[in-house]
C-alpha positions as CSV (number, residue, x, y, z in Angstrom):
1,X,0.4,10.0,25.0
2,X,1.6,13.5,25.1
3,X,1.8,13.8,20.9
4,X,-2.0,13.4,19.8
5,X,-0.4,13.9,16.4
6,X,1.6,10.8,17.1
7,X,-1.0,9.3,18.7
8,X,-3.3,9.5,15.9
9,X,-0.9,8.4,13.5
10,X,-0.6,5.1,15.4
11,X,-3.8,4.6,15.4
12,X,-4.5,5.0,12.0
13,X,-1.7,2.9,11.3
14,X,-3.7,0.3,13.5
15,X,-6.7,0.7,11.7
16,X,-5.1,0.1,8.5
17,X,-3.5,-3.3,10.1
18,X,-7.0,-4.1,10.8
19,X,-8.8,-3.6,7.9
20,X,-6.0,-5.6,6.0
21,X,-6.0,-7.8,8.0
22,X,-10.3,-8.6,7.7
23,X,-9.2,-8.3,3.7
24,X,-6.4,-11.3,4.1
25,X,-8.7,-13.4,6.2
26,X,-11.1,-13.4,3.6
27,X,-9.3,-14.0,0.6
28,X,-6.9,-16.5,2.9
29,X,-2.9,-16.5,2.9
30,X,-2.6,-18.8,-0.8
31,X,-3.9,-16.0,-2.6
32,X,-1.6,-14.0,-4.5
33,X,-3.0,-10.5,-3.1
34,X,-1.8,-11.3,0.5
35,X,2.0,-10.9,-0.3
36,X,1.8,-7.5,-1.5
37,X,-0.8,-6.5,1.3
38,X,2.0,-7.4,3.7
39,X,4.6,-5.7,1.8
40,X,2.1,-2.3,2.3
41,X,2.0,-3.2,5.7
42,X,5.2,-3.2,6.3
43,X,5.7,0.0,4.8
44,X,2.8,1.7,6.6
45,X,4.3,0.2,10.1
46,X,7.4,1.0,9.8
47,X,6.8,4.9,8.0
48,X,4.3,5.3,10.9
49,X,7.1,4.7,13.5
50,X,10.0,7.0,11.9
51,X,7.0,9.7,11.4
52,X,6.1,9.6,14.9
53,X,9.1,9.6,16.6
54,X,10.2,13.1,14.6
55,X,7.1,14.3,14.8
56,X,7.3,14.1,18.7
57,X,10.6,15.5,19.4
58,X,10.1,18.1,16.5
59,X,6.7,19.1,17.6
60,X,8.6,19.4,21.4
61,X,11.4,21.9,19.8
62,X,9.4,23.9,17.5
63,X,6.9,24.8,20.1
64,X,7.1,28.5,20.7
65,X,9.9,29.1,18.7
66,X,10.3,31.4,15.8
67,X,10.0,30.4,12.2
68,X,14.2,30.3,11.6
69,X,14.2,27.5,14.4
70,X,11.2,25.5,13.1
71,X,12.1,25.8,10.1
72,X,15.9,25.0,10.5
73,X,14.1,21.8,12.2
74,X,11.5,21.1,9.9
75,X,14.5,20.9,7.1
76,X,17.5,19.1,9.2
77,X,15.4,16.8,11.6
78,X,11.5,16.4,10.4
79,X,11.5,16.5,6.8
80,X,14.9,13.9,6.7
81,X,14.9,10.4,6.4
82,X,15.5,8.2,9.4
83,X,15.4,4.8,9.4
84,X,13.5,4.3,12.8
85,X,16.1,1.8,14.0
86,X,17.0,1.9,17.8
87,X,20.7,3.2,17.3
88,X,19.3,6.2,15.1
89,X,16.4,6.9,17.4
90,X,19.1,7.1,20.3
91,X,21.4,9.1,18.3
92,X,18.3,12.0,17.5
93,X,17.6,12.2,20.8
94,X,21.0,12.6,22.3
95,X,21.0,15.1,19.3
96,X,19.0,17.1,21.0
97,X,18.8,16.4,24.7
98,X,21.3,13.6,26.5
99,X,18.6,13.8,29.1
100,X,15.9,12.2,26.4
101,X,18.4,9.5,25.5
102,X,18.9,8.4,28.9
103,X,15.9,8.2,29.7
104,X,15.0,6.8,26.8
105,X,17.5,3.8,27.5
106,X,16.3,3.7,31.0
107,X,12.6,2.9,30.2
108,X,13.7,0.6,27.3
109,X,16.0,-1.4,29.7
110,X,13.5,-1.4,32.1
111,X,10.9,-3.2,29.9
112,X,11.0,-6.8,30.6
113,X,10.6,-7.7,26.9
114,X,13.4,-5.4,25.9
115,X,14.9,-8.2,23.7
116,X,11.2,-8.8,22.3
117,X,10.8,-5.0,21.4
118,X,14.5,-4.2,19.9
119,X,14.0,-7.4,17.9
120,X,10.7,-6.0,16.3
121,X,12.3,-3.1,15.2
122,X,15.3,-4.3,13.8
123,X,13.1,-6.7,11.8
124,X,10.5,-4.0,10.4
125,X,13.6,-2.0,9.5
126,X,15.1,-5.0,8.0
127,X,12.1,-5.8,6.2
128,X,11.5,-2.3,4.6
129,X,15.1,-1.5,3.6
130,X,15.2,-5.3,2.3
131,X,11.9,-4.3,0.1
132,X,12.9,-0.7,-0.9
133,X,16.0,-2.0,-2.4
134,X,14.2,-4.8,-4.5
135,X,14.1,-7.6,-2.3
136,X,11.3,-10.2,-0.8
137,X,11.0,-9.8,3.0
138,X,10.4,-13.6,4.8
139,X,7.6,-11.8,7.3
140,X,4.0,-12.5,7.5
141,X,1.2,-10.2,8.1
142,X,1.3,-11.3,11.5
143,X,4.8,-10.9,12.2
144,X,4.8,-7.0,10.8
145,X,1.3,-6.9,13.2
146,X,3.5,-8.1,16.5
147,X,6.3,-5.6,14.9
148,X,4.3,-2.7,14.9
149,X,2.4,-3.2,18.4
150,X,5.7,-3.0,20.0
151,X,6.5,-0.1,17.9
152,X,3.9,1.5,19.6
153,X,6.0,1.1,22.8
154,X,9.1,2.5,21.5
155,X,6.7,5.2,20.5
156,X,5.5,5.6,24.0
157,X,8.7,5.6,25.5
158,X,9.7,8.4,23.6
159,X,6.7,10.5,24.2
160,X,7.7,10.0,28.3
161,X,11.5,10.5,26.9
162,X,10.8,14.4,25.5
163,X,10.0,16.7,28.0
């Protein structure tokens, strides 16, 4: 990956799926804790994913610029919140570069598990804003662990996208 900030942000996020996941194996899926672990994980996943997709299209713009442009992006673009959904992460790229949305598009359409990957996302997404406004998302642990691995791809295929 291009981003190491990025980068290590997934990967912490993966560590954190890991160690919670070793925590819900040993106090099993019938104890009360496991709900709200999955909840967190949710979060975490889906946080991680808007964070790294600004991050590697801000980190792109700002580089060598002067402090009126990084700032003017910190404030409009980095600092907002995105829900990480497909149609919003094709919208900020085409936002600033058509070029990064199309290739974008190309590399998701090319991925033989396209369906697999925009049906992730829609259900992280779906999961958090059903649980920031109150609700009780129907996922398991394991269903926000598959989420979040292909995440990771739409991740990827951004980093290729911004260039």
């Amino acid at each position: 990956m291009n981003n190491q900030t990025a980068q290590i942000l997934a990967n912490e996020c993966d560590d954190d799926l890991a160690r919670i996941e070793k925590i819900i194996d040993v106090l099993t899926n019938t104890n009360p804790a496991v709900p709200f672990l999955t909840k967190y994980s949710i979060i975490k996943a889906c946080g991680t994913l808007e964070q790294c997709f600004k991050i590697i299209i801000s980190d792109f713009c700002t580089h060598n610029q002067n402090s009126q442009t990084k700032k003017f992006i910190d404030i409009t673009f980095r600092e907002s919140s995105i829900n990480p959904n497909i149609d919003n992460i094709h919208k900020s790229l085409s936002r600033f570069d058509s070029t990064w949305n199309n290739t974008f598009k190309n590399l998701l359409r090319a991925d033989p598990n396209i369906h697999r990957i925009k049906s992730s996302i829609s259900s992280l997404n779906n999961a958090r804003n059903q649980f920031a406004h109150g609700g009780n998302p129907g996922v398991t642990f394991n269903d926000v662990k598959d989420y979040f691995d292909d995440a990771k791809i739409i991740i990827d295929y951004i980093d290729q996208s911004v260039k």
